[in-house]
C-alpha positions in Angstrom: -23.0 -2.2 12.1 -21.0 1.1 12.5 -19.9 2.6 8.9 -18.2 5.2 7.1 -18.1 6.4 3.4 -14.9 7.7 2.1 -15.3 9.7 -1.6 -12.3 11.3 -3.9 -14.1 14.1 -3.4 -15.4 14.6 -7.6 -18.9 15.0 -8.7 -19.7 11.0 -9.6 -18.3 9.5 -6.3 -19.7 12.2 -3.9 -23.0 11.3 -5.8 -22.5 7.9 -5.5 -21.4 8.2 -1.7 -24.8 10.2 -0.7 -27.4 7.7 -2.2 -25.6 4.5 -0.3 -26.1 6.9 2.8 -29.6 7.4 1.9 -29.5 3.5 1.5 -28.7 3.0 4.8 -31.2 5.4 6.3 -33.7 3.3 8.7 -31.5 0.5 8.9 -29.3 -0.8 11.8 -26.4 0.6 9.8 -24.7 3.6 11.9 -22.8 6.4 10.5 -19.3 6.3 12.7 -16.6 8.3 11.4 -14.4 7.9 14.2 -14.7 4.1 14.9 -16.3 2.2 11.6 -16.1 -1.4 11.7 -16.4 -1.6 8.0 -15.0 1.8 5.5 -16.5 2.1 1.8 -14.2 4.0 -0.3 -15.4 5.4 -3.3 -13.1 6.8 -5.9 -9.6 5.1 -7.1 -6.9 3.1 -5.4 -5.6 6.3 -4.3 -9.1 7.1 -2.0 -8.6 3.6 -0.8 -5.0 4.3 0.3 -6.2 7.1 1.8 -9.1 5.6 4.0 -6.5 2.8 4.7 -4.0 6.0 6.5 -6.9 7.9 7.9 -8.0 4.2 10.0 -4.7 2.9 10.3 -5.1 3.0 14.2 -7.7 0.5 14.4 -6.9 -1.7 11.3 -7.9 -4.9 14.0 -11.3 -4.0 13.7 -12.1 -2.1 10.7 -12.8 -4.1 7.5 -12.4 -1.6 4.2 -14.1 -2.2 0.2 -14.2 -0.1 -2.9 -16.0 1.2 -5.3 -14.0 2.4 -8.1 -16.1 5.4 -10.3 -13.1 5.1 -12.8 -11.6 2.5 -14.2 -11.1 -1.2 -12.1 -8.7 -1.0 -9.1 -6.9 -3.5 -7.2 -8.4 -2.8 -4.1 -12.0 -2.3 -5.8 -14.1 -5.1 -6.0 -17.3 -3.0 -7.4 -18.4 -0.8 -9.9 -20.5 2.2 -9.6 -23.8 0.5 -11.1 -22.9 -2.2 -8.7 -23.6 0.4 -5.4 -27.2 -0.7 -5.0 -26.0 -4.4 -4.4 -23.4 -3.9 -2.1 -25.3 -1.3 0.6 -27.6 -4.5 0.3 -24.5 -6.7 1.2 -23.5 -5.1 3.9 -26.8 -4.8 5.3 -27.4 -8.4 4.7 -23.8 -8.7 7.5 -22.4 -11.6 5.5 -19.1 -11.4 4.1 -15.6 -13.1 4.6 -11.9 -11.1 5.7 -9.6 -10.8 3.9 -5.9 -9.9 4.8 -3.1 -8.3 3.3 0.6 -7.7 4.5 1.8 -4.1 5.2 5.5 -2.9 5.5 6.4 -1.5 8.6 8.9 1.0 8.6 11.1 2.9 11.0 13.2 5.7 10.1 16.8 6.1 12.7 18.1 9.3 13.4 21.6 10.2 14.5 20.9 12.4 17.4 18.7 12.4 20.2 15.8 12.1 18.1 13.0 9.4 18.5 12.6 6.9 15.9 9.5 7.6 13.2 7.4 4.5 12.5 5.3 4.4 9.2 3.2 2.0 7.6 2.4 1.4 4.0 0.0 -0.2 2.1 1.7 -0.3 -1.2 5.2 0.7 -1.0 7.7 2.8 0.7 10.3 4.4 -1.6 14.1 6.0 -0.5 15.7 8.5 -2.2 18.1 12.0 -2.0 16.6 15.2 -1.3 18.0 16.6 -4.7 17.3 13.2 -6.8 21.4 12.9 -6.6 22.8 9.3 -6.4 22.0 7.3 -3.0 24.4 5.5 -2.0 23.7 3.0 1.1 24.3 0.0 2.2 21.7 -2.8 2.9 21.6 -5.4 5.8 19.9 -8.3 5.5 18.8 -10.3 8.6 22.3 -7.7 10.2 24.0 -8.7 7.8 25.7 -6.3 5.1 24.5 -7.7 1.8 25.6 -4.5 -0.9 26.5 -0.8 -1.2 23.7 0.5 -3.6 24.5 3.2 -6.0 21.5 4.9 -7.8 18.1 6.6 -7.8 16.5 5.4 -4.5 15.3 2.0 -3.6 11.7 1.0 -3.4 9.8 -1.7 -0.8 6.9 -2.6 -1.4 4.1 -5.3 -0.5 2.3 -8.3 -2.2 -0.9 -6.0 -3.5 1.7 -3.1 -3.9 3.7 -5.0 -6.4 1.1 -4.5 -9.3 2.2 -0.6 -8.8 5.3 1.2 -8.9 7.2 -2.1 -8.1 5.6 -3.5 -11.7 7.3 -0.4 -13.7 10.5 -0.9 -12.2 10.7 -4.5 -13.4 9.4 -5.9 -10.1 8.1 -9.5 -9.1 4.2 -10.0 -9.2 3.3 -11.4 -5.8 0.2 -13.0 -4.2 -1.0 -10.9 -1.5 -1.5 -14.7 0.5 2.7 -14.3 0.9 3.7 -12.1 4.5 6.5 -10.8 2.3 8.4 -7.8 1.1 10.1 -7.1 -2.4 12.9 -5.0 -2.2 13.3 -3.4 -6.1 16.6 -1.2 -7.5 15.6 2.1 -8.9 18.3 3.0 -11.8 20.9 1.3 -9.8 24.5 1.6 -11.5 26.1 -0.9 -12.3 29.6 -1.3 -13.9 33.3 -2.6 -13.5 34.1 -0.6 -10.1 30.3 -0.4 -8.6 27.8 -3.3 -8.7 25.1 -4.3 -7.1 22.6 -7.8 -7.2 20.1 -6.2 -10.3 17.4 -8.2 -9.3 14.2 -7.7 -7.1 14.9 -9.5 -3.5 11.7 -11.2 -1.8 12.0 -11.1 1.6 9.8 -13.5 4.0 8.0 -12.3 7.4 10.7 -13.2 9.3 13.5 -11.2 7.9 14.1 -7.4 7.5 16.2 -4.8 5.3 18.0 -2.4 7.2 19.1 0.3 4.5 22.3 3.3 5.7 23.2 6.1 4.0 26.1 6.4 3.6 26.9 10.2 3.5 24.0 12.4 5.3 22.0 13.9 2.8 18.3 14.9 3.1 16.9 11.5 2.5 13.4 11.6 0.8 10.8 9.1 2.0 7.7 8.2 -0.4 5.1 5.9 1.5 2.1 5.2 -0.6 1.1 8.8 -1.3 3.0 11.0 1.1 6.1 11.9 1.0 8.5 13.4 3.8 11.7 15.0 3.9 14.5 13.6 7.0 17.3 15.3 7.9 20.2 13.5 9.6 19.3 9.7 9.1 21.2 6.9 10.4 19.0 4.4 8.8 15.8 2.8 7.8 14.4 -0.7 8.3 11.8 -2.4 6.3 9.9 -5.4 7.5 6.1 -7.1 7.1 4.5 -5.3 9.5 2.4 -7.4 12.4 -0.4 -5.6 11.4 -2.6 -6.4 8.1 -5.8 -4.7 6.5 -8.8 -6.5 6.4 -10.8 -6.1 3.3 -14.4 -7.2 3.3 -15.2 -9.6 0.9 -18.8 -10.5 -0.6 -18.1 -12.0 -3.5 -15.0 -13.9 -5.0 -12.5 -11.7 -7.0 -9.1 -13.1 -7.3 -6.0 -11.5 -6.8 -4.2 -13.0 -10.5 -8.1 -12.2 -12.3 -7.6 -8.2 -11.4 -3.9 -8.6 -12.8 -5.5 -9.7 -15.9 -8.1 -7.4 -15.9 -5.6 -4.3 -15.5 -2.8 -5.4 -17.4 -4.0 -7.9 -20.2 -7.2 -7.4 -20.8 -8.9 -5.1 -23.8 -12.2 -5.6 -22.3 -13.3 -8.1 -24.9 -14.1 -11.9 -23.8 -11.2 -14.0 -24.9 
């Protein structure tokens, strides 16, 4: 099996990383960094998210798992004393797939320019260049649903709910739903300007199709870049046809690391 190790780059996961490479020393395992079929990332969420953008070209056949050195991640289903084990796992081939939903995104220009196409794990926020009110309208399915007046709109996915969707007062969603939430950031709301208030939850089959209305810069956030457009006509949001695959070796639901992160005080109940 062809493999690559991904670290955050800080003294425990780089140490981490090169004794599961010495692991894997005179084994069938094979160090591919440009074609892995399964990607260890070692570090936080954020190391994940990045291994998930540097493979996002082959996400058909490469399977990615964590090992989070600080404290328990979403997308980490190991712990760093657990390392030992799970070079053994891998070695041992065995283990199930499991897919996630991504949002596809493609950002419209008004001139001659091509069409950008993203991809996000997590979410995908909009906003002004100068953090100034946004004011757009969103489509639903083509159809004009609302003007939005606020700080920016955020999209995000199933397994990117329990992030920056969660602080703005977002839906929790199981990552077994091909859907996208669509959550108000400091929208305003009052007699002459209103808008719905509440996070929408969008199935595969429909997309969000979101206009400026004036042409301001429009910032773009999608997981942990962000880019600047000039002269957007608009920006549609849908579940992407794509998914990651995470490999799986042991069970470790999705509503037991929402209780782990969130309600837990690391005491048995």
């Amino acid at each position: 099996m062809r493999y690559n190790i991904v670290s955050k780059g800080d003294h425990k996961s780089n140490s981490i990383k090169e004794n599961m490479e010495t692991q894997m020393q005179n084994t069938e395992m094979i160090k591919d960094t440009e074609t892995p079929e399964i990607v260890i990332s070692v570090g936080g969420d954020g190391t994940l998210l990045e291994a998930f953008h540097k493979y996002s070209y082959r996400l058909a056949e490469t399977a990615f798992v964590g090992v989070h050195t600080g404290h328990l991640g979403f997308y980490a289903d190991w712990l760093p004393h657990e390392s030992d084990k799970l070079i053994e796992e891998i070695i041992d081939g065995e283990y199930d797939v499991i897919k996630y939903p991504l949002i596809d995104i493609t950002v419209n220009y008004n001139d001659e320019k091509n069409p950008s196409q993203h991809i996000a794990l997590n979410e995908a926020t909009m906003k002004t260049e100068d953090n100034t009110t946004l004011v757009a309208d969103v489509s639903l399915r083509g159809k004009h649903f609302e003007r939005f007046r606020g700080d920016g709109l955020c999209i995000s996915t199933p397994s990117g709910s329990t992030a920056y969707n969660k602080a703005l007062g977002g839906a929790l969603i199981h990552p077994s739903l091909r859907a996208i939430q669509l959550t108000e950031i400091a929208s305003i709301n009052n007699r002459v300007f209103r808008t719905v208030g509440s996070p929408l939850v969008l199935p595969a089959h429909h997309y969000c199709l979101i206009t400026p209305v004036d042409q301001r810069t429009i910032m773009t956030s999608i997981d942990h870049v962000t880019t600047k457009h000039h002269n957007v006509k608009s920006i549609e949001y849908k579940v992407a046809k794509e998914e990651i695959r995470f490999a799986r070796f042991r069970p470790f639901p999705f509503w037991k690391r929402v209780h782990d992160s969130f309600i837990s005080d690391g005491r048995d109940d």
